[in-house]
PATI-696031 format. One record per residue (C-alpha): residue in three letters; x, y, z. Coordinates in steps of 0.05 Angstrom, whole numbers, plus 5000, padded with zeros to 4 digits. Example, Ala and Ser with C-alpha at 12.3 -4.5 7.8 and 13.67 -1.06 7.14 Angstrom:
BEGIN
ALA524649105156;SER527349795143;
This chain:
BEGIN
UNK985455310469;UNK978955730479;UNK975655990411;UNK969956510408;UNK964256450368;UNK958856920344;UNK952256730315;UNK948957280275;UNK941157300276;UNK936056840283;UNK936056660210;UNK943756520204;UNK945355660205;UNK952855790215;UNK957456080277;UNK963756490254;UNK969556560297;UNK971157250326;UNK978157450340;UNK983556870347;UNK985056260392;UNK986356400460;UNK990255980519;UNK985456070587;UNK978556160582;UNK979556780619;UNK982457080569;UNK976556870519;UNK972557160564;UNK975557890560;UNK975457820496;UNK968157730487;UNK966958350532;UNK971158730495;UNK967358560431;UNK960858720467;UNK962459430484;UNK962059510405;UNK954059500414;UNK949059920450;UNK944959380486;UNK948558710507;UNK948558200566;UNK950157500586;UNK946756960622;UNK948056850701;UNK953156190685;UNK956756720622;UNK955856090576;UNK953256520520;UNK952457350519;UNK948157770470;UNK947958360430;UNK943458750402;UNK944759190336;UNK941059450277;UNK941158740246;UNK938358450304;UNK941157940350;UNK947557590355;UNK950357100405;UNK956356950427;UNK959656320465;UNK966856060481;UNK967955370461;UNK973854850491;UNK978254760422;UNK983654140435;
């Protein structure tokens, strides 16, 4: 099980889950893109362990995390 979370700006000290549990981190992964096309500006890093994005209150992260 592959959950998404999302960590809104820098000043936030908790992640939230986005969307629901998924089965193949493949799937996560769509997921997360999908989410991103929400904002204007967004990215990942080259190993798409974490993306970005970029709205009018600031910036959020996002990462899939192994759930057992």
């Amino acid at each position: 099980m592959f959950k998404i979370f999302v960590l809104k700006g820098a000043e936030s000290d908790s992640a939230t889950q986005i969307g629901r549990g998924y089965s193949t981190r493949e799937e996560a992964v769509a997921a997360v893109k999908t989410h991103l096309k929400t904002f204007r500006a967004s990215g990942h890093n080259l190993e798409e362990n974490y993306w970005w994005a970029r709205d009018s209150q600031g910036l959020q992260k996002c990462w899939i995390s192994s759930a057992e």
